[in-house]
Backbone bond lengths (Angstrom), bond angles and torsions (degrees), N, CA, C in turn:
res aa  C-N    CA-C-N  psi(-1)  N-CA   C-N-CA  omega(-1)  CA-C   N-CA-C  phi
1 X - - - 1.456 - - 1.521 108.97 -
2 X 1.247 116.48 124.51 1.414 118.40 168.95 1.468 114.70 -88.77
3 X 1.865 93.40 134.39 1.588 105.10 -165.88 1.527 110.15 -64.18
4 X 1.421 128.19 -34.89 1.122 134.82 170.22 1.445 136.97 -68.03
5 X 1.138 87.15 -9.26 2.130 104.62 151.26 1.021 104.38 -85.03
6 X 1.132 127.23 -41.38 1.635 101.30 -173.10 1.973 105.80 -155.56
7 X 1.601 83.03 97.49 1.685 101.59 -158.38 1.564 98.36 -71.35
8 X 1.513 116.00 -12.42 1.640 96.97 -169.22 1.185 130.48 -120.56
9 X 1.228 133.21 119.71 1.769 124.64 -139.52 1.555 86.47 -92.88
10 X 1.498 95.19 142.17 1.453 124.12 179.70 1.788 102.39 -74.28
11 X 0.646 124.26 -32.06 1.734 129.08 -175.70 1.191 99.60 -100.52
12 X 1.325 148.50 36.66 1.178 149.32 150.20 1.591 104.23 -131.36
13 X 1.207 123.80 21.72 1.573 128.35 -175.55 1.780 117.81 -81.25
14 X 1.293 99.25 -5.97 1.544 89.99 -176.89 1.659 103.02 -92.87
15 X 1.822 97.97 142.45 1.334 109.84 -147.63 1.760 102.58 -82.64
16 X 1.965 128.54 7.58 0.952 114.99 179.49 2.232 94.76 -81.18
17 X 1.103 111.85 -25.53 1.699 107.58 -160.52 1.817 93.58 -79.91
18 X 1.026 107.98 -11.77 2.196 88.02 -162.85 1.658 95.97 -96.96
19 X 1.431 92.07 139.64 1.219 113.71 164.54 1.608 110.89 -61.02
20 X 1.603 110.07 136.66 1.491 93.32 167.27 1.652 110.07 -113.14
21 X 1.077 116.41 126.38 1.437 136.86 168.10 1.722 121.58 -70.95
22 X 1.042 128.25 126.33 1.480 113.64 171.34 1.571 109.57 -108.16
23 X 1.699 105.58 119.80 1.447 121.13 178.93 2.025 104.01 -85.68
24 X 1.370 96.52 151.58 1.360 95.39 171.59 1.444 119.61 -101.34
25 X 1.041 141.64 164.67 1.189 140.71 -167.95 1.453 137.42 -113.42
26 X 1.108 143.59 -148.74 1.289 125.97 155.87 1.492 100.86 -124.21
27 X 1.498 118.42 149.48 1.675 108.80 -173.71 1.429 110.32 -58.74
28 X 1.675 107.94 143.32 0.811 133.00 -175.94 1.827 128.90 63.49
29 X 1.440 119.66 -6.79 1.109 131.44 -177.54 1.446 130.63 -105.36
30 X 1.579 110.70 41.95 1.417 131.78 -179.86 1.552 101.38 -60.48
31 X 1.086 118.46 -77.06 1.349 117.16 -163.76 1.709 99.76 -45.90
32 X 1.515 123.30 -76.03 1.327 120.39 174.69 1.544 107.43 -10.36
33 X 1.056 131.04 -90.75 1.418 156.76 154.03 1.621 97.87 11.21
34 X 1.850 113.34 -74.48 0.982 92.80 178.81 1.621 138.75 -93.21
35 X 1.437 108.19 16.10 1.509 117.77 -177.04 2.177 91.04 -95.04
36 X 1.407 127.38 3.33 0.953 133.42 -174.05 1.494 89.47 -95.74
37 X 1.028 115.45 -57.23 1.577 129.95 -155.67 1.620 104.65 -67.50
38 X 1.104 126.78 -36.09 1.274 154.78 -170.75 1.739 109.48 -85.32
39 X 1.068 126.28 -52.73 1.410 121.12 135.81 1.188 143.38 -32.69
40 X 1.695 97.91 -42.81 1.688 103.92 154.75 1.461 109.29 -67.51
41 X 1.133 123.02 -15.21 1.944 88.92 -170.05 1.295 104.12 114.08
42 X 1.523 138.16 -4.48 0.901 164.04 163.30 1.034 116.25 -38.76
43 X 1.698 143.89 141.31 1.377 139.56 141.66 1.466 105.38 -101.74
44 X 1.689 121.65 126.94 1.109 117.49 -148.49 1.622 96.62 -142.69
45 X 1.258 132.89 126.72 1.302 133.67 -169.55 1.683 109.46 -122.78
46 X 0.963 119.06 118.73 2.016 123.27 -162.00 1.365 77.69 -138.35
47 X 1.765 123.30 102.91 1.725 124.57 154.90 1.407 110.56 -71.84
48 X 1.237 147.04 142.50 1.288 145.47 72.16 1.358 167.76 52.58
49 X 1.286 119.05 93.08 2.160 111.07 -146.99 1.457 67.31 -146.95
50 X 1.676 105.82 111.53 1.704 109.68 135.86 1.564 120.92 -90.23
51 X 1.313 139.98 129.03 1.063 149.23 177.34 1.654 105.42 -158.64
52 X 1.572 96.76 157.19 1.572 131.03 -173.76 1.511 103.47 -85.82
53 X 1.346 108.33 124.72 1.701 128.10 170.66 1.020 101.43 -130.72
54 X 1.512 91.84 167.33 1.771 109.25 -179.19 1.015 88.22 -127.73
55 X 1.687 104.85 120.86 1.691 116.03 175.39 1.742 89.25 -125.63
56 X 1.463 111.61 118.01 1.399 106.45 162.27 1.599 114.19 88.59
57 X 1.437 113.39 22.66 1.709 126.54 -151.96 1.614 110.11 40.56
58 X 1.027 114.07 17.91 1.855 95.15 150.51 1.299 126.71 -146.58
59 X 1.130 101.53 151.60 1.936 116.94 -150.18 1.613 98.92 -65.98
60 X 1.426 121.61 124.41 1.163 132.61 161.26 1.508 123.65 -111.01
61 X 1.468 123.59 132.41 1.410 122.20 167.67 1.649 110.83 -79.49
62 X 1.642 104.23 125.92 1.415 91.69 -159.81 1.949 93.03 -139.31
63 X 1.368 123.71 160.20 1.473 117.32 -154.66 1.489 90.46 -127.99
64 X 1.203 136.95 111.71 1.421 152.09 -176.68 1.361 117.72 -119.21
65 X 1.624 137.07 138.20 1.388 148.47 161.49 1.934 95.83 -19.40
66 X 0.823 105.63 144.57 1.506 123.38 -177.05 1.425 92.97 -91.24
67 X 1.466 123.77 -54.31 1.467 129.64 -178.56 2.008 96.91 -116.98
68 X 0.810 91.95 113.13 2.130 112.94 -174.15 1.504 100.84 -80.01
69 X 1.449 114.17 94.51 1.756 107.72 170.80 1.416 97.69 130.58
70 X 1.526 124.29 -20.49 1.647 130.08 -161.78 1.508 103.88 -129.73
71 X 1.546 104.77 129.18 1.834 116.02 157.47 1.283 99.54 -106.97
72 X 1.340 109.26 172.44 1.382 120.23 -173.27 1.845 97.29 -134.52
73 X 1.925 114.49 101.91 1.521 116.23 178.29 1.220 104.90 -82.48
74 X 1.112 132.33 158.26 1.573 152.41 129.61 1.418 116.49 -97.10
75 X 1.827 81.06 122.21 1.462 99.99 -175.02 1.515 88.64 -132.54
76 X 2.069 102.64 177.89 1.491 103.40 173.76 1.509 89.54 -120.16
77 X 1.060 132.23 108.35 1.461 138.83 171.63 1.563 115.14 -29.47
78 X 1.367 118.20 133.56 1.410 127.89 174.59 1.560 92.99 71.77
79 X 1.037 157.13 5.65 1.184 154.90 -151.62 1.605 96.32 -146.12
80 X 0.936 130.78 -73.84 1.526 131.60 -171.84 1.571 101.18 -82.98
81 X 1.604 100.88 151.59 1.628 105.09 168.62 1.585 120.13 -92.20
82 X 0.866 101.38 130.49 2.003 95.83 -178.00 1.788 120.65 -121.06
83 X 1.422 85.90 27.84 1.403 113.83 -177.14 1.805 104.19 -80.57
84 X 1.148 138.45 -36.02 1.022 151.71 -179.15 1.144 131.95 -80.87
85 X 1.513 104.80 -32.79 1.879 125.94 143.44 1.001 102.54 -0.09
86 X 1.923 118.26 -94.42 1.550 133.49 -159.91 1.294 123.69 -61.84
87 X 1.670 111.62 -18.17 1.770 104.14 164.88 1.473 101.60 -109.52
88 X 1.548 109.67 65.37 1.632 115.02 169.84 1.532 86.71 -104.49
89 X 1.704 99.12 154.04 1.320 90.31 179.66 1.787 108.42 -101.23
90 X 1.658 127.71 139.64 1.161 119.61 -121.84 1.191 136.67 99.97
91 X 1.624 112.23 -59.48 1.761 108.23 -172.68 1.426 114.79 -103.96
92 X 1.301 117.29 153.94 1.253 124.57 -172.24 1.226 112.15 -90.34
93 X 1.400 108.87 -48.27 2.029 110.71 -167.01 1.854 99.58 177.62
94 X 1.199 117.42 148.99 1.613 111.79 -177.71 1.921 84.70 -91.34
95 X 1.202 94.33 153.59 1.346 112.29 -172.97 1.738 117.70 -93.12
96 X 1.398 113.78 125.97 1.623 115.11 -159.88 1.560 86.21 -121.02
97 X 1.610 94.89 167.94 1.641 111.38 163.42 1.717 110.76 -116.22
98 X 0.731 129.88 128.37 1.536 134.61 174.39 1.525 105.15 55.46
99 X 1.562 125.15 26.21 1.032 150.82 -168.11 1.523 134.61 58.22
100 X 1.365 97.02 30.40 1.408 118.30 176.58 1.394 103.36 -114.32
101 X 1.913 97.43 132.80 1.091 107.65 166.59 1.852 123.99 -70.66
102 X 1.758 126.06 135.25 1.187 135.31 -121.30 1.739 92.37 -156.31
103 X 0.938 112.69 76.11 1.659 130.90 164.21 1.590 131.28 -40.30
104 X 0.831 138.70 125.15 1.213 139.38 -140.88 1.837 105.21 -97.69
105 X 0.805 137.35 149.41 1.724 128.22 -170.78 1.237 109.23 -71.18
106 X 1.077 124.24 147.10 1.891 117.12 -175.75 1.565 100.83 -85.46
107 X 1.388 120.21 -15.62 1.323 109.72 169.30 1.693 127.61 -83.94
108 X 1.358 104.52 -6.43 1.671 115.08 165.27 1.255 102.14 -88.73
109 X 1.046 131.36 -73.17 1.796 134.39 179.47 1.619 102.56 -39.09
110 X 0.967 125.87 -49.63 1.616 103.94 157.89 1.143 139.82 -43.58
111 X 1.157 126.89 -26.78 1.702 144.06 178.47 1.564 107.82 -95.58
112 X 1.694 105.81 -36.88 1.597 101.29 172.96 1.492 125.61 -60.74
113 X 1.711 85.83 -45.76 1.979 97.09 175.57 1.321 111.63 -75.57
114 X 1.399 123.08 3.74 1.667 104.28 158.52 1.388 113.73 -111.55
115 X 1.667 117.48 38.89 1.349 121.55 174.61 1.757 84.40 -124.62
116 X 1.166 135.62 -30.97 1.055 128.24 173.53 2.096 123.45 -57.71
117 X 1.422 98.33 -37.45 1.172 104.46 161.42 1.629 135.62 -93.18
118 X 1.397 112.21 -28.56 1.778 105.74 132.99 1.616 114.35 -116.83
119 X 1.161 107.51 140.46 1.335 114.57 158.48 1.636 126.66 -38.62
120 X 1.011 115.42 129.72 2.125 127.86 173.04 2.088 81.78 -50.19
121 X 0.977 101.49 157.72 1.511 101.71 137.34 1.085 108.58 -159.92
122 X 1.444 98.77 135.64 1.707 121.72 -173.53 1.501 100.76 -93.46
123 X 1.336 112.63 134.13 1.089 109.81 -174.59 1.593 94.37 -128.82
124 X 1.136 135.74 168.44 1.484 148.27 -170.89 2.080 105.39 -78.82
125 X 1.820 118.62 91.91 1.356 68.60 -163.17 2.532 69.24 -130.90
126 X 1.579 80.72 152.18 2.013 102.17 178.07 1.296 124.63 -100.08
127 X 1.398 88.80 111.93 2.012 78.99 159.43 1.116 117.41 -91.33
128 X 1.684 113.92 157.13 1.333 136.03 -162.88 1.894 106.61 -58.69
129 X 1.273 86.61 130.85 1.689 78.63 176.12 1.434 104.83 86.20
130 X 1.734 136.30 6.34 1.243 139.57 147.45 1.681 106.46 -45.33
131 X 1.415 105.91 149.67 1.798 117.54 167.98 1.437 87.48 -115.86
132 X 1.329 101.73 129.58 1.363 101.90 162.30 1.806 97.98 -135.91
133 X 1.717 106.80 -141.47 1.323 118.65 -164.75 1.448 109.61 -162.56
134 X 1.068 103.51 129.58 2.259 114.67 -166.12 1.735 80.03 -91.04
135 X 1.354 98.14 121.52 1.562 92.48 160.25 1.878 104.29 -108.36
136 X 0.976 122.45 -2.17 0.952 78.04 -177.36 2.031 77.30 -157.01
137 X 1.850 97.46 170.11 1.751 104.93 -167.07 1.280 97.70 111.52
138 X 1.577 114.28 178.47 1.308 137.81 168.05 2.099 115.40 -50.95
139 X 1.657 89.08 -13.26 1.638 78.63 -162.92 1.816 91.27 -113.84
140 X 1.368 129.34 17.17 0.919 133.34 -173.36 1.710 123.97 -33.10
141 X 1.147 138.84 152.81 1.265 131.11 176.80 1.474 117.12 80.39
142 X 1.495 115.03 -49.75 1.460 135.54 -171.22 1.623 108.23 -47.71
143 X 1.144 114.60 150.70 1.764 130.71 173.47 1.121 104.08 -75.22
144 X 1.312 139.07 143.97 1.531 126.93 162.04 1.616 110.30 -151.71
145 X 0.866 145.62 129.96 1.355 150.54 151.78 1.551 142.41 -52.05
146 X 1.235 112.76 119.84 1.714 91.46 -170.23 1.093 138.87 -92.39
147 X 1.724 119.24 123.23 1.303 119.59 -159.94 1.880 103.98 -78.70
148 X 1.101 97.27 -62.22 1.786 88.66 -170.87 2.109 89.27 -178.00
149 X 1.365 90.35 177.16 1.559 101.02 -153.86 1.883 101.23 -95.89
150 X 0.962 135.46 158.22 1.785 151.06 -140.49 1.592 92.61 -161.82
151 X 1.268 131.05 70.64 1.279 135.61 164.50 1.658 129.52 67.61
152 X 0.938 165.82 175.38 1.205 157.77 -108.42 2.043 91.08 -106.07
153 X 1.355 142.82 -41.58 0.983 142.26 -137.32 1.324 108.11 -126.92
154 X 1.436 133.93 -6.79 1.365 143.86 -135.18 1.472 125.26 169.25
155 X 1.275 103.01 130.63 1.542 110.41 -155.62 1.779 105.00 -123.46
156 X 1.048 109.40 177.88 1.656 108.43 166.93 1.645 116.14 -111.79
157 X 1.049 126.16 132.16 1.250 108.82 170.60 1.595 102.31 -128.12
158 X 1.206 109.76 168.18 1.651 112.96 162.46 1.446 128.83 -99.66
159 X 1.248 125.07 125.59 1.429 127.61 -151.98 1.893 86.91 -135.75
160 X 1.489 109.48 124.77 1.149 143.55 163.25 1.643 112.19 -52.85
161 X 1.226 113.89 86.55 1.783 116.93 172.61 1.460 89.26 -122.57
162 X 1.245 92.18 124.01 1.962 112.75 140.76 1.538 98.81 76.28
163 X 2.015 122.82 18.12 1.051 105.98 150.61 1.742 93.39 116.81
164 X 1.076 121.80 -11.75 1.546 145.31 159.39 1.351 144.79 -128.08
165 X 1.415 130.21 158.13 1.747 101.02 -160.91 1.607 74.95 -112.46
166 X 1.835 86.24 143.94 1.371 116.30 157.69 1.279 123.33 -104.51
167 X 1.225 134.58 139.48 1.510 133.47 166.96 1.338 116.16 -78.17
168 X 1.468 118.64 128.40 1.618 139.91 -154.73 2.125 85.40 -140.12
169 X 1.520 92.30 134.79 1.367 106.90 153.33 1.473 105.95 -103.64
170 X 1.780 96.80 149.07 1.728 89.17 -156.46 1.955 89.64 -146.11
171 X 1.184 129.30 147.07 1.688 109.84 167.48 1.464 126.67 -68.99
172 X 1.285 128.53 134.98 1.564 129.14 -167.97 1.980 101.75 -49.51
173 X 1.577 104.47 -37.75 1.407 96.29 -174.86 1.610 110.83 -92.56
174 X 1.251 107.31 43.79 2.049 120.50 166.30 1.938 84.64 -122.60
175 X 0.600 122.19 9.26 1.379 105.26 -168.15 1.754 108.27 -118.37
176 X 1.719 111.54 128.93 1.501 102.15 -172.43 1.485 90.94 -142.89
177 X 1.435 100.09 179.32 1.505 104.92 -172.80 1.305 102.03 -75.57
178 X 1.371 123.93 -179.84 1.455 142.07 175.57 1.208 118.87 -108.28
């Protein structure tokens, strides 16, 4: 059996023994990367950020690399080959310090792999006395400040007309930084 067919031993698969390594990627091609890696034989961990964009002026919930450019392998050191990594198609090179390979804490990779199985979600959230900016509505362009939040979708802020601030309920996704 050649080790480089199949770099990742099945009896070393439970995820408290593998080292986790972080490979780099090619932009934008994490997932690729790790449905490559995973074919190899791979245990392969890609976390997770749901959050709201505006692609095209309208707000989409959309699920992106938590870290953009980086997978996170599990391997068992001296035991698995990780030579095959860098001609994955997707990955660039596993990432060293002073050219030593540099293992990740089993107590972070615990918290990562449970963003891998639900998503983080970032949601848009203000503290009082934020400056931000209404992009968009009747109050568009305008400066406004944030007073405090008006139910799951919509907040109040105070927006400066005529030389004093008034309080305006406004939607969290009209609202951008300044």
């Amino acid at each position: 059996m050649n080790v480089a067919a199949k770099p990742f031993t099945q009896a070393a698969g439970a995820a408290d023994t593998l080292s986790w390594l972080l490979v780099a990627t090619k932009p934008r091609a994490e997932l690729q990367a790790k449905t490559q890696l995973e074919r190899q034989g791979y245990s392969v961990c890609l976390p997770t950020l749901t959050l709201r964009k505006r692609k095209r002026g309208v707000w989409q919930q959309v699920t992106e690399a938590m870290f953009p450019g980086y997978v996170f392998v599990g391997v068992v050191l001296g035991v698995d080959d990780i030579t095959p990594i860098r001609s994955t198609v997707g990955c660039l090179q596993v990432v060293r310090f002073g050219g030593q390979l540099v293992p990740l804490p089993q107590s972070v990779m615990n918290t990562l792999l449970s963003y891998e199985q639900t998503p983080l979600n970032a949601t848009k959230s203000f503290s009082a006395g934020e400056r931000l900016r209404v992009e968009e509505g009747p109050f568009q362009g305008l400066e406004a400040v944030f007073d405090k939040p008006r139910g799951q979708d919509r907040v109040q802020v105070l927006v400066t007309v005529l030389g004093s601030q008034r309080p305006v309920e406004v939607s969290v996704n009209a609202l951008g930084p300044l």
